[in-house]
N, C-alpha and C positions, 0 to 999 in steps of 0.2 A: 411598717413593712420596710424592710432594709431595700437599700439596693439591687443587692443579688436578687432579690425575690421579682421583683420590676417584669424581668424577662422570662419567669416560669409561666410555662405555657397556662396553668392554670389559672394565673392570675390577670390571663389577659379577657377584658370584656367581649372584644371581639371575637375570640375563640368563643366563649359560653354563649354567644348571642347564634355564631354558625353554628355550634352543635344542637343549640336549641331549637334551631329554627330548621334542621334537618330531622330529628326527633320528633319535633310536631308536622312535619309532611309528612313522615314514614306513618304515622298515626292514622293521618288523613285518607292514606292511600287506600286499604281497602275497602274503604267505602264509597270511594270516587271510581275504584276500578268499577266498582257495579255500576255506577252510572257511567261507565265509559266514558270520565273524562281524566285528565289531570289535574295537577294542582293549580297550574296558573291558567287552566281554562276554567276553574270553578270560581276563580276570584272574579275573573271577567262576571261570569253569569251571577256573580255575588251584586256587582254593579248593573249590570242592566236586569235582574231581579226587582233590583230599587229602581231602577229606573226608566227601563223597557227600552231605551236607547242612548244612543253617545256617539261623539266620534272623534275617529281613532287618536286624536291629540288626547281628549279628555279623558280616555281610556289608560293614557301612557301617564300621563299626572298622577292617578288615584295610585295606581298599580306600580309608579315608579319602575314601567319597562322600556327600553326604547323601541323605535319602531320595526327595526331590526329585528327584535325577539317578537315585540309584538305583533308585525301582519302576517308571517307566516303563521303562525298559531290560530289569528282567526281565518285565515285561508283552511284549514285544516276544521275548525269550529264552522264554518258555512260548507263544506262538504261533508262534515256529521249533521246536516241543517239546523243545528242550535242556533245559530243567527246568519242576518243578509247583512250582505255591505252593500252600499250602493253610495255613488258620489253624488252630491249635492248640486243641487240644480242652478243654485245662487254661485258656489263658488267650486269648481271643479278639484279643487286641491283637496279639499274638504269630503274628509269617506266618514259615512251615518253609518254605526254600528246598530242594528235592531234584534231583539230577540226574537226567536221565533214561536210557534206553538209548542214544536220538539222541547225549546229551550226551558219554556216554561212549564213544559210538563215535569224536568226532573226537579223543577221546584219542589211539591210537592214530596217526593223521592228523597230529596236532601231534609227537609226539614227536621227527621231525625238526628244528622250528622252532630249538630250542638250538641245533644243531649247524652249523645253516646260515646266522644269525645272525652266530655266530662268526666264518665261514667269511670273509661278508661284511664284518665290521667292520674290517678291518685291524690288531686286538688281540689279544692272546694271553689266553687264558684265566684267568693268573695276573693281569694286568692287568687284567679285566674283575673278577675275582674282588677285587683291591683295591681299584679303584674303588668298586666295591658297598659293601664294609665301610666305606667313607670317608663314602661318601652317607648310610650308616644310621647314624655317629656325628653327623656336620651336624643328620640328623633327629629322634636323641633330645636332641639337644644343644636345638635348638632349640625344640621340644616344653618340654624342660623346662623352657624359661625364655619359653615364651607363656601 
């Protein structure tokens, strides 16, 4: 690749990586409108799915949000009652994120989302599943040299 080429926008990773990763929200979206949520409230319920609770540090780790984006969001997520916060009794800094019944009812509700995602991408599974390992090497790669 010459030079010139360097700075054409299409050659830059971080362009394909934000259009990608807009592309695959916009995909997401109408099947989280029906569950009435958005995209980074389904990630959240992605982790305490697995997990049934966290708090709000470990929540900001997994999801790489800060706490800035992240508590108004669960303020808005505990007034849809998908989960309680409540502070910790040992260390008052300390807010326990819980799922709730609501929360884990659109469990269920989602489990299709995988399938029909797929459906929709025009990718095969095992592609989508390389891709992913590709993007989490980029991400510790890059981590580990920020």
């Amino acid at each position: 690749m010459s030079s010139n080429e360097f700075l054409k926008l299409e050659n830059q990773l971080c362009f394909s990586l934000y259009a990608s990763s807009r592309a695959i929200t916009r995909m997401y979206r109408p099947f989280l409108e029906e569950l009435g949520i958005t995209y980074p409230q389904y990630l959240v319920l992605l982790v305490l799915w697995d997990h049934k609770e966290s708090t709000v540090k470990e929540l900001s780790e997994k999801l790489d949000l800060d706490s800035g984006t992240l508590t108004p969001m669960l303020k808005r997520m505990e007034a849809q009652q998908l989960i309680q916060r409540q502070r910790s009794t040992e260390d008052e800094r300390i807010v326990i994120i819980r799922i709730t019944d609501a929360g884990l009812a659109l469990y269920e509700k989602a489990m299709c989302i995988p399938q029909a995602l797929l459906a929709t991408s025009g990718l095969s599974l095992e592609e989508i599943h390389k891709f992913n390992e590709q993007l989490k090497r980029i991400i510790n790669s890059v981590n580990a040299h920020t």
